[in-house]
ZADO-1210 file (C-alpha; in nm, 4 decimals, padded with zeros to 6 digits):
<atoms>
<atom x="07.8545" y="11.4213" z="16.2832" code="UNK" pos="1"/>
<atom x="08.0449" y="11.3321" z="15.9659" code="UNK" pos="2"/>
<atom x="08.0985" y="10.9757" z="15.9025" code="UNK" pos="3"/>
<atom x="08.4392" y="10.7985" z="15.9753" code="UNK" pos="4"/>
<atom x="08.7040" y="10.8594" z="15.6648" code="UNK" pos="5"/>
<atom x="08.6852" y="10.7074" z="15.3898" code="UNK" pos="6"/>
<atom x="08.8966" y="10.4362" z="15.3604" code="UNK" pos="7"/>
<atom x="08.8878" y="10.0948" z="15.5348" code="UNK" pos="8"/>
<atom x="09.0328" y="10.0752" z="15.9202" code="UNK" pos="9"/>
<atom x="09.2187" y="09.7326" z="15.8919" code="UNK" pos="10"/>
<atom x="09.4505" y="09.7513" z="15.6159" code="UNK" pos="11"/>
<atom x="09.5894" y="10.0921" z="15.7363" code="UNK" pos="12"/>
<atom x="09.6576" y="09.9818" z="16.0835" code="UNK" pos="13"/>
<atom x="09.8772" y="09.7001" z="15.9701" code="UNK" pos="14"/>
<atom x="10.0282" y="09.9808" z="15.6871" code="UNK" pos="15"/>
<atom x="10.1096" y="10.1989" z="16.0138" code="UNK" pos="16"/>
<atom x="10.3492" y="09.9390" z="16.1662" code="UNK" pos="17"/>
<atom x="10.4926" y="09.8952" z="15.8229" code="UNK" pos="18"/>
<atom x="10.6032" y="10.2434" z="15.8216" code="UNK" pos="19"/>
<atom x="10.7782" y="10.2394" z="16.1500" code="UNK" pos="20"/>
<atom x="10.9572" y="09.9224" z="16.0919" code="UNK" pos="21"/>
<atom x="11.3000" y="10.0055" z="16.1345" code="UNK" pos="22"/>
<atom x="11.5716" y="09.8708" z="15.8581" code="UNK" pos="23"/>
<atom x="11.8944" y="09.8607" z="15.7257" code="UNK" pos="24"/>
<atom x="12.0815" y="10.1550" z="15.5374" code="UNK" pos="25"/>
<atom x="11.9188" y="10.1897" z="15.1800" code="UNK" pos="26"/>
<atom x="12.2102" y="10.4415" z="15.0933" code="UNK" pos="27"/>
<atom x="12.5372" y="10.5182" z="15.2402" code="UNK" pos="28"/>
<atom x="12.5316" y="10.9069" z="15.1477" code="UNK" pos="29"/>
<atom x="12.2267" y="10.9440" z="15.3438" code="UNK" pos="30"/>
<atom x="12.2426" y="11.1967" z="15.6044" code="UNK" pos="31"/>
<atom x="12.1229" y="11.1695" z="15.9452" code="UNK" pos="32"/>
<atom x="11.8672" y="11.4330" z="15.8988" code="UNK" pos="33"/>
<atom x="11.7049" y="11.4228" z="15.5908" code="UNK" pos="34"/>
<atom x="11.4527" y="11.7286" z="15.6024" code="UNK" pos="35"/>
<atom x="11.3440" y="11.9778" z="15.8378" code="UNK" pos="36"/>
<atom x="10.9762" y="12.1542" z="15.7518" code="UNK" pos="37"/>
<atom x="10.9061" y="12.4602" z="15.9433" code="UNK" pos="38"/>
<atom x="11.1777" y="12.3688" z="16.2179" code="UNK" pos="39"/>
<atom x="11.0483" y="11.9727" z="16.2520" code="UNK" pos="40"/>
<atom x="11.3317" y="11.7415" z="16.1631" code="UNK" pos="41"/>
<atom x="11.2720" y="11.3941" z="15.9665" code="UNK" pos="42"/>
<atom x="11.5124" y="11.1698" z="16.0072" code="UNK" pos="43"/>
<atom x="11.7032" y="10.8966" z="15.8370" code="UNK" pos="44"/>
<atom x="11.5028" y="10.6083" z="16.0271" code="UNK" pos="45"/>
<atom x="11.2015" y="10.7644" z="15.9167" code="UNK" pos="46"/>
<atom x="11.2689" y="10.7278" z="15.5294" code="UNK" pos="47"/>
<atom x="11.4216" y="10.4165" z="15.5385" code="UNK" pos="48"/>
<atom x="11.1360" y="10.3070" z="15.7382" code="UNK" pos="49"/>
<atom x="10.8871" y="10.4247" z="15.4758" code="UNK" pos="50"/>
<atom x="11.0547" y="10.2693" z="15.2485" code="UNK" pos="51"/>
<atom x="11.0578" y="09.9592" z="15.3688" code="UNK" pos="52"/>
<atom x="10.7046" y="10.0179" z="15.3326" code="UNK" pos="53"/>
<atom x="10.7370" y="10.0985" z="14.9814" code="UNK" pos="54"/>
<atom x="10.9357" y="09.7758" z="14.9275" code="UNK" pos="55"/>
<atom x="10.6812" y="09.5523" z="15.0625" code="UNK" pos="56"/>
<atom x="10.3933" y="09.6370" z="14.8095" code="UNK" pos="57"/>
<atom x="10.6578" y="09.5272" z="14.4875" code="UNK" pos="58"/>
<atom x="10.9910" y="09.3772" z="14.7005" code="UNK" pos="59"/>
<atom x="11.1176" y="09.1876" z="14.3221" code="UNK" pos="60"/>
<atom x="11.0931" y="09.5510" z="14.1255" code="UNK" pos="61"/>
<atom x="11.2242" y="09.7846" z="14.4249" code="UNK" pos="62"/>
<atom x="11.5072" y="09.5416" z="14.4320" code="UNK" pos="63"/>
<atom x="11.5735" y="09.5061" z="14.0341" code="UNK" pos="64"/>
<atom x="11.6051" y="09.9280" z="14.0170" code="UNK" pos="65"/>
<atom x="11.9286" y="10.0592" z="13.9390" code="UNK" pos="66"/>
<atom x="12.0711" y="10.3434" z="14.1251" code="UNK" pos="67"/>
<atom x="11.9246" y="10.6356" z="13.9468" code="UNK" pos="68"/>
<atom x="11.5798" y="10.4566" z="13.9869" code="UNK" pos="69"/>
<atom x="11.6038" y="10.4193" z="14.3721" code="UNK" pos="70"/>
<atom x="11.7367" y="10.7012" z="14.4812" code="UNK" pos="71"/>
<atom x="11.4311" y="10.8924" z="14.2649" code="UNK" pos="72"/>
<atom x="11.2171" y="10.6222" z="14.4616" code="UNK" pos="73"/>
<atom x="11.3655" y="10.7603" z="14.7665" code="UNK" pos="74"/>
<atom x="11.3205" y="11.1370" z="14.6920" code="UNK" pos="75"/>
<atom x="10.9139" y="11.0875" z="14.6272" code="UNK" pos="76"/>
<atom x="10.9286" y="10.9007" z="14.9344" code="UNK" pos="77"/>
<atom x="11.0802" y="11.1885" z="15.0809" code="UNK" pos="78"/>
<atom x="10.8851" y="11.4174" z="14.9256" code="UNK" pos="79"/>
<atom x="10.5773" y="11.2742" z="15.0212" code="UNK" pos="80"/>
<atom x="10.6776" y="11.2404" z="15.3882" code="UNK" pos="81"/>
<atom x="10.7515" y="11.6245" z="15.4256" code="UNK" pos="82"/>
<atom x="10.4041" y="11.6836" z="15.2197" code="UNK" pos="83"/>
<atom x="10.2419" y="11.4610" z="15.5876" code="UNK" pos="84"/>
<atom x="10.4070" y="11.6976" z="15.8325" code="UNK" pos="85"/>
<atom x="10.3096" y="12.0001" z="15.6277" code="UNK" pos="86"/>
<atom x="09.9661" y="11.8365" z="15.6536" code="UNK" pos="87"/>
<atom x="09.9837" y="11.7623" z="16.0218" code="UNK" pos="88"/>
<atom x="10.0938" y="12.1059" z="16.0941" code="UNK" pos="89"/>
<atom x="09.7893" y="12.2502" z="15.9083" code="UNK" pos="90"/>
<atom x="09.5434" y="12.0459" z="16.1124" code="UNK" pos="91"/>
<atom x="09.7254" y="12.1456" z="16.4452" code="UNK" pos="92"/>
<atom x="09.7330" y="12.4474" z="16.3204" code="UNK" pos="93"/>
<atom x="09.3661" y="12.4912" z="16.2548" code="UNK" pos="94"/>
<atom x="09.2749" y="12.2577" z="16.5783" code="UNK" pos="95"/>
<atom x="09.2270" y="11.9388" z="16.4850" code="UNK" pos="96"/>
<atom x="09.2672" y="11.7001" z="16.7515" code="UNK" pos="97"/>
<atom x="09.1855" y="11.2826" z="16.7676" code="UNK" pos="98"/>
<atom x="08.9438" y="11.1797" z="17.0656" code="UNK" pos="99"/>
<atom x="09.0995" y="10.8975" z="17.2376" code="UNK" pos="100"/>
<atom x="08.8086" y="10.7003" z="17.1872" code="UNK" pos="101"/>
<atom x="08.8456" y="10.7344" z="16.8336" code="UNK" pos="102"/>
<atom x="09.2251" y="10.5743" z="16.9133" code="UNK" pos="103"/>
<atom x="09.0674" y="10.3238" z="17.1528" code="UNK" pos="104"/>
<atom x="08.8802" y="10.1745" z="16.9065" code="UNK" pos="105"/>
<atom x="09.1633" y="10.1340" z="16.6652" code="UNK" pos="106"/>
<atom x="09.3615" y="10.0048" z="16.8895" code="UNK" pos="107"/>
<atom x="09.0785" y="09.7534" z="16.9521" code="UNK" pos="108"/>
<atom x="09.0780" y="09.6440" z="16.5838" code="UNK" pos="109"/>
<atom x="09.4450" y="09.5862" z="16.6077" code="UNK" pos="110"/>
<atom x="09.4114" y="09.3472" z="16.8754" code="UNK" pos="111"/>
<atom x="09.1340" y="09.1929" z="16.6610" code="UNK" pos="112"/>
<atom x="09.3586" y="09.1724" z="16.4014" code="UNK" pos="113"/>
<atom x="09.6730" y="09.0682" z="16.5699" code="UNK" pos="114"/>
<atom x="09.4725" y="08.7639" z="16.6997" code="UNK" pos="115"/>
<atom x="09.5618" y="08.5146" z="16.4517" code="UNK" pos="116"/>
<atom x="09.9421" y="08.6360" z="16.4342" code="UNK" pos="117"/>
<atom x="10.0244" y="08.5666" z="16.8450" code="UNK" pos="118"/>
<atom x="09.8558" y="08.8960" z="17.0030" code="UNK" pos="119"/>
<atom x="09.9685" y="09.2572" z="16.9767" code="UNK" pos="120"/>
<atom x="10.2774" y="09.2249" z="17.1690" code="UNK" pos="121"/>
<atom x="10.4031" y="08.9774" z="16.9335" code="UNK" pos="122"/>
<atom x="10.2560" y="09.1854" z="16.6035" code="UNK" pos="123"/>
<atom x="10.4570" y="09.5057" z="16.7747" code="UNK" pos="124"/>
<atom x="10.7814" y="09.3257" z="16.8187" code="UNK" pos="125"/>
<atom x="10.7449" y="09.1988" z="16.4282" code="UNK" pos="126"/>
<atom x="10.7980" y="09.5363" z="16.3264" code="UNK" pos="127"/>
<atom x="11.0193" y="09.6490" z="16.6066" code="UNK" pos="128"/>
<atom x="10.8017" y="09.9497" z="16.7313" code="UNK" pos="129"/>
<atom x="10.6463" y="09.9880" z="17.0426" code="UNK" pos="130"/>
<atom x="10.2597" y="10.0569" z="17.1114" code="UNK" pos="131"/>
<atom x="10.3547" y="10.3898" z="17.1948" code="UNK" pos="132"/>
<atom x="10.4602" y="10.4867" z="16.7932" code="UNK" pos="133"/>
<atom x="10.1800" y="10.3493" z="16.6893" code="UNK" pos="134"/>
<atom x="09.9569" y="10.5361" z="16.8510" code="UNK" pos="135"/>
<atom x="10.1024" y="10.8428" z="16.7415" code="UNK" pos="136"/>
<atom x="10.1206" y="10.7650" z="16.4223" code="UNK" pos="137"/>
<atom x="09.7912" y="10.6612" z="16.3954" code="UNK" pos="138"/>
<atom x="09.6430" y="10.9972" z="16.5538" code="UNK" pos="139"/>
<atom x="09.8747" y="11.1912" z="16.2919" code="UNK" pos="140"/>
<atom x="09.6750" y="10.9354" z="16.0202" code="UNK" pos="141"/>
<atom x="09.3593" y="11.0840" z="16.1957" code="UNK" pos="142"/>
<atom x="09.4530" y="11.4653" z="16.1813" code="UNK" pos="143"/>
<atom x="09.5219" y="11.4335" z="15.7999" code="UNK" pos="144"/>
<atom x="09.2402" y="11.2589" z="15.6864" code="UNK" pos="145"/>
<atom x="09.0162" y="11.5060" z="15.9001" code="UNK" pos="146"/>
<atom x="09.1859" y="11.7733" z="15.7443" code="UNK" pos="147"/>
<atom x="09.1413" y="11.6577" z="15.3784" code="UNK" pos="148"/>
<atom x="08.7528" y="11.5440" z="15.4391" code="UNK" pos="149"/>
<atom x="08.6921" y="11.8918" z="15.6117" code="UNK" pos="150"/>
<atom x="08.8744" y="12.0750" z="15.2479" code="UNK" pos="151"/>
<atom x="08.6579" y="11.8112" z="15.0313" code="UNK" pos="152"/>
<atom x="08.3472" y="11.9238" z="15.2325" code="UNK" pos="153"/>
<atom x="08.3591" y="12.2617" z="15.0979" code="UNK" pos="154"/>
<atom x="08.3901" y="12.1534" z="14.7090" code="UNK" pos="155"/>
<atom x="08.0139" y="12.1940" z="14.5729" code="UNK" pos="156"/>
<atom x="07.8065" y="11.9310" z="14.4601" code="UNK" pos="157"/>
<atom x="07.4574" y="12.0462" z="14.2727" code="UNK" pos="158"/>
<atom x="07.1667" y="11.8757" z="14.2455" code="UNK" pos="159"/>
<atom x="07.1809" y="11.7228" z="13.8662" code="UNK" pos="160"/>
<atom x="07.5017" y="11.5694" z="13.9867" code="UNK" pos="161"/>
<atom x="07.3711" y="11.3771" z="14.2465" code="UNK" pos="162"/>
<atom x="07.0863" y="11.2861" z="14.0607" code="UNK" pos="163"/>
<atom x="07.3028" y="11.2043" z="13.7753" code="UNK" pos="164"/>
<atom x="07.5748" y="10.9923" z="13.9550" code="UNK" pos="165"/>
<atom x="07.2534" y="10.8099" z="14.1449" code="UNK" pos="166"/>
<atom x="07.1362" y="10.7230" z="13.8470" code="UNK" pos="167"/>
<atom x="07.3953" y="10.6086" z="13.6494" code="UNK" pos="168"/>
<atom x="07.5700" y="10.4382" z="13.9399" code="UNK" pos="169"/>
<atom x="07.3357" y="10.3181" z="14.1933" code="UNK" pos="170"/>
<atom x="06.9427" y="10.3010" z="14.0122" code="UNK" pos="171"/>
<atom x="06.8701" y="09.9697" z="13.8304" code="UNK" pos="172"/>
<atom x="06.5031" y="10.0081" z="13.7684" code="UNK" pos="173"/>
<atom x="06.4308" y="10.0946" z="13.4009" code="UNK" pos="174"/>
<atom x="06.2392" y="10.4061" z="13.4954" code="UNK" pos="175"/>
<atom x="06.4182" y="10.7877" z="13.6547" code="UNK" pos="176"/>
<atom x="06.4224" y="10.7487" z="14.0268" code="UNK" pos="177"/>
<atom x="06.1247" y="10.9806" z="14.1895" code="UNK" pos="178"/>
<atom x="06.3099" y="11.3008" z="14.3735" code="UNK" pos="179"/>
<atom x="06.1963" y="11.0960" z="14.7480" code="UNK" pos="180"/>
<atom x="06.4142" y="10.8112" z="14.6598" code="UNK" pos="181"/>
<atom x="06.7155" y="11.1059" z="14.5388" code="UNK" pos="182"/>
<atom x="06.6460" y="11.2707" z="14.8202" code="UNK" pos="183"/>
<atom x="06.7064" y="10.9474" z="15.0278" code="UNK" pos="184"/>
<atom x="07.0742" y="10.9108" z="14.8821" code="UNK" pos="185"/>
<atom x="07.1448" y="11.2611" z="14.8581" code="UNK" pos="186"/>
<atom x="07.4087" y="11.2998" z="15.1602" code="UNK" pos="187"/>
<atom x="07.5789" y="10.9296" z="15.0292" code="UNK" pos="188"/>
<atom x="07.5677" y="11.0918" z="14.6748" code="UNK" pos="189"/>
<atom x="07.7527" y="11.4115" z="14.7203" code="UNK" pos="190"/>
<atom x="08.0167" y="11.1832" z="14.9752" code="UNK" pos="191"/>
<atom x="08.0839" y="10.9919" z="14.6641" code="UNK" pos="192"/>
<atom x="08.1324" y="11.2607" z="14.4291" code="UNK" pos="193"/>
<atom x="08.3805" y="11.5203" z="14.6760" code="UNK" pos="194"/>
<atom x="08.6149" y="11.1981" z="14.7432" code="UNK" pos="195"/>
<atom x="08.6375" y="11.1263" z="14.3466" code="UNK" pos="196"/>
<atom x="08.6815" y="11.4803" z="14.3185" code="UNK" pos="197"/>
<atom x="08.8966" y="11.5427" z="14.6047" code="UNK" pos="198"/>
<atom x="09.1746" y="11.3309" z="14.4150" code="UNK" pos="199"/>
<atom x="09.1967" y="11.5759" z="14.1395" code="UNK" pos="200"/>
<atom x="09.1828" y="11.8547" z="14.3520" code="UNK" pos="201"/>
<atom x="09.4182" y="11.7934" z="14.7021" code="UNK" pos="202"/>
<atom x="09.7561" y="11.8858" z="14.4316" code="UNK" pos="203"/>
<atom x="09.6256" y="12.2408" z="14.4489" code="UNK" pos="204"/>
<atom x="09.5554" y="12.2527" z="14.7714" code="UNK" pos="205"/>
<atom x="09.8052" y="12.1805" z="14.8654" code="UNK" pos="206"/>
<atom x="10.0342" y="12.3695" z="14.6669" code="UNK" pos="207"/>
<atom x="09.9939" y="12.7248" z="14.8772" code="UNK" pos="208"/>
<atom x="10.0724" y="12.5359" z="15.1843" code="UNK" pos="209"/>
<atom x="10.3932" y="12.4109" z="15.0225" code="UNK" pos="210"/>
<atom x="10.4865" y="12.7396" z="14.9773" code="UNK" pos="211"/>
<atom x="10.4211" y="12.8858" z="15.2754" code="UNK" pos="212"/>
<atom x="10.6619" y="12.6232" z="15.4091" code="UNK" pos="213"/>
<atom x="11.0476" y="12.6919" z="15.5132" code="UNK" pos="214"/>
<atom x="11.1710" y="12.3482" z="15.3477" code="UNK" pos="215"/>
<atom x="11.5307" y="12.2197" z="15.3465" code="UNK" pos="216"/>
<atom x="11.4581" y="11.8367" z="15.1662" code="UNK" pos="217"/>
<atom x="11.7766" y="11.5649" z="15.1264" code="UNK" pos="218"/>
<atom x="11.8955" y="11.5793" z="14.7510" code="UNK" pos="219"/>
<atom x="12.1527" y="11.3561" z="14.6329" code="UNK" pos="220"/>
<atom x="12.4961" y="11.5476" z="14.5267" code="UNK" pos="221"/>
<atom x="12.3466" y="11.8496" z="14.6299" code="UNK" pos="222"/>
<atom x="12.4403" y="12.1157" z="14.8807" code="UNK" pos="223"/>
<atom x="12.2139" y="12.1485" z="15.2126" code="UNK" pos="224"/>
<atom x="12.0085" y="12.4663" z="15.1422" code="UNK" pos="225"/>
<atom x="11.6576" y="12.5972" z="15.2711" code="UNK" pos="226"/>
<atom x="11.4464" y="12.6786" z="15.0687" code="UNK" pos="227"/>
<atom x="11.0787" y="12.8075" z="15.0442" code="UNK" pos="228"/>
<atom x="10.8364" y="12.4871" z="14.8991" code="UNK" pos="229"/>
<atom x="10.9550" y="12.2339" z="14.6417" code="UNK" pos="230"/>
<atom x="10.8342" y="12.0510" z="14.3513" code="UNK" pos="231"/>
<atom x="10.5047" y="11.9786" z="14.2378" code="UNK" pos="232"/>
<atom x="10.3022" y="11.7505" z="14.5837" code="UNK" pos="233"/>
<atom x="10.2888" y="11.4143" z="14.5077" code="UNK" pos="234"/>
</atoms>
């Protein structure tokens, strides 16, 4: 069994109501529908809700951006939005699903979580979604970061690099580590180096499943077109 992902549980539960909270207009000339990828439609709501999201990490430098800066603001956040479905669909495509219990226990660290701000039903009415969204966007969450461990499991690790990152990074004794105590840390070892790796790699991945995408993407003053991919993944 591989471990859980990568990142910390907490922080990213909280960031998934964050993302569905709904808010005003950012722009008048957006359009209702603001992509479509492979048939599925993303809507308005959804960007502005993402950036909202966006908003809250930096709210005195989103707001201080002049037009040209926000609406290129918008279009990553666009971009990177259609980049999660084309992920999604690539893990649905290839079978990945999200045990409930794997959902159950989420959902359990969001009540933990929610305890000192009045109890779920209060945190879920802060953000104006329901428990239902979250849960779904929380398994989507799931299905990507399975999908990106499973590519970053296949990137090769030898053995003088996990001897080398152990020993630069984790030994502290003044003599080489014997090959029992590398052979202890081996499976930790190679985990570190495919997720630094991975970083430098998932634009290239990527790319060929852009491609293969029908895209039609939002562009400001432009005419609605499909198209075949887009620009470099974020």
């Amino acid at each position: 069994m591989r471990p859980r992902p990568w990142h910390g549980v907490g922080g990213w539960l909280v960031a998934v109501l964050a993302g569905l909270a709904p808010v005003p207009a950012w722009s008048q000339d957006l359009p209702t529908i603001v992509a479509r990828i492979n048939g599925t439609v993303i809507t308005r709501a959804q960007l502005e809700a993402r950036l909202t999201q966006s908003r809250s990490m930096n709210p005195e430098r989103f707001d201080d951006m002049t037009t040209a800066e926000r609406r290129r603001a918008m279009l990553r956040t666009l971009d990177s939005i259609v980049v999660r479905e084309i992920e999604v669909q690539e893990a649905e495509k290839r079978g990945i699903t999200v045990a409930d219990e794997e959902l159950d226990r989420d959902l359990n660290e969001l009540k933990a979580l929610a305890g000192t701000r009045g109890g779920l039903e209060t945190l879920l009415a802060e953000y104006g979604t329901t428990l239902d969204e979250w849960m779904a966007e929380t398994r989507r969450n799931h299905m990507i970061r399975e999908l990106e461990q499973a590519e970053a499991w296949k990137l090769p690790v030898s053995e003088s690099e996990v001897r080398d990152e152990f020993e630069r990074n984790f030994w502290r004794e003044a003599h080489r580590p014997p090959d029992t105590v590398i052979a202890e840390h081996r499976d930790h070892m190679k985990e570190v180096i495919r997720q630094r790796r991975w970083s430098a790699s998932r634009r290239e991945w990527l790319r060929p499943l852009i491609e293969a995408a029908t895209i039609w993407r939002w562009t400001p003053g432009a005419q609605m077109h499909e198209s075949s991919g887009f620009a470099d993944p974020p």
